[in-house]
C-alpha positions, 0 to 999 in steps of 0.5 A: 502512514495515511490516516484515511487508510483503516486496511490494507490487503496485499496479494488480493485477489481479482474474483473470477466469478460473480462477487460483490466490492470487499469493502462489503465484508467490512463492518464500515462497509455492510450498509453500503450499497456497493456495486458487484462484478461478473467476475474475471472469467464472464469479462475474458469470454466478452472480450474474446479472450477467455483463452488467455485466462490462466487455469490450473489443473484440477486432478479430482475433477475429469471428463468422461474420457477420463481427461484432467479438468481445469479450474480457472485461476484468479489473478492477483493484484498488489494492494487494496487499500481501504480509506475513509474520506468525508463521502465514507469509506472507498477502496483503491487498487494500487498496481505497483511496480519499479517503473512505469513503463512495466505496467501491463507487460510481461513480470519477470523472467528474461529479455526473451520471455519478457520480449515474447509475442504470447507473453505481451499478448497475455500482459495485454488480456490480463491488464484488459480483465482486471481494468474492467473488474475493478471498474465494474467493482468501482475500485480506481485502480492506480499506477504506482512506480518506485521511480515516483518516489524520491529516493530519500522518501522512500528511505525514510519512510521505509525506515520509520515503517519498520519501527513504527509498531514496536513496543515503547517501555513508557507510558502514554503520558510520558510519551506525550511530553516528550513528545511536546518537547521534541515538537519545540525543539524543532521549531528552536532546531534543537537537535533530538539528541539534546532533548533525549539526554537532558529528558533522561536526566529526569529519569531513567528512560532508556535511550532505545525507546525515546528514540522510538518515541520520536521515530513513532511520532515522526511515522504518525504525523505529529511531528511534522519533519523534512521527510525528503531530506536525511534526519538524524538525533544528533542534528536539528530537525527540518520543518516539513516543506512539502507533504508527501500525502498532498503531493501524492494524494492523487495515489489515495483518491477516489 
């Protein structure tokens, strides 16, 4: 929903060797001069954990005695996100989870695995890896919690996520007049489903896609509503009070 943001990679991972900031693969960031990172591995061995590292076995790979071989394993963060600001692009790193509590600590499992000395102390060494990767990346890795959004955003924006991609069966032009006569009807507080009907008395739009127009609209800021109350089209539409990309704008920052 943020239009600062040009991509987005999800389960990315946390180089364990020398690599440069991803932002270098991208075509808005080759003519940067982007900081590189000794990798994961390099940063356990000076802390004195290399140990906790995680590995996986590497059958094609065995020693002189003919012992299986380890690979280190990378670890992998949640979202990148790619943003553009007036300095120019940047990435941050948001580190989710469902409270903020969770961070640094041991993932799922039980109360015993998630209460277990080894695995807190694995946590630990992970969380100290990673923080010190992405420093050295120059990427702000953020603590997001689902326990920082109130619950009727995250329902409405979640909602418009998985509708703001479809197809409409209009064109452009008439989308935009809808669209402008949608914006008017929330300053009149006219409900949607007034526009639509009378809209559809003109023509044959079918009701599925002018509700995506304004669902579509709402998602990509031009129509501006309440998004921390509930909103329907059968009822009046609030003016925006608070902005969710203001009041969390700390999650996009540099």
């Amino acid at each position: 929903m943020n239009p600062a943001t040009f991509e987005l990679h999800e389960q990315h991972m946390a180089p364990p060797f020398e690599s440069k900031n991803r932002l270098k693969d991208h075509p808005k960031g080759r003519d940067l001069f982007l900081p590189v990172t000794e990798g994961t591995v390099a940063i356990a061995a000076h802390l004195g954990v290399l140990s906790k590292h995680p590995c996986v076995d590497d059958p094609d790979c065995r020693d002189a005695a003919g012992e299986i071989g380890r690979l280190a394993a990378p670890y992998i963060g949640d979202l990148l996100l790619f943003l553009e600001d007036s300095e120019g692009p940047y990435c941050v790193d948001w580190d989710v989870k469902a409270m903020q509590g969770d961070h640094g600590r041991p993932g799922a499992g039980d109360w015993t695995e998630r209460t277990s000395p080894k695995r807190i102390r694995a946590a630990t060494c992970r969380e100290e890896i990673y923080q010190e990767c992405s420093r050295q990346l120059g990427i702000r890795v953020v603590r997001v919690a689902k326990e920082d959004l109130p619950r009727q955003l995250r329902y409405n924006l979640d909602s418009l996520f998985r509708l703001h991609h479809q197809t409409i069966d209009l064109s452009a032009d008439r989308q935009d007049e809808l669209v402008a006569q949608f914006q008017e009807a929330l300053i009149s507080e006219c409900p949607p489903q007034t526009v639509i009907e009378r809209y559809r008395s003109l023509g044959t739009p079918g009701m599925k896609d002018c509700k995506r127009v304004l669902e579509q609209a709402i998602w990509n800021r031009r129509i501006r509503i309440d998004l921390y109350s509930p909103w329907g089209i059968d009822w009046p539409l609030l003016p925006e009070v608070r902005d969710p990309l203001v009041e969390f704008s700390h999650w996009f920052s540099r």
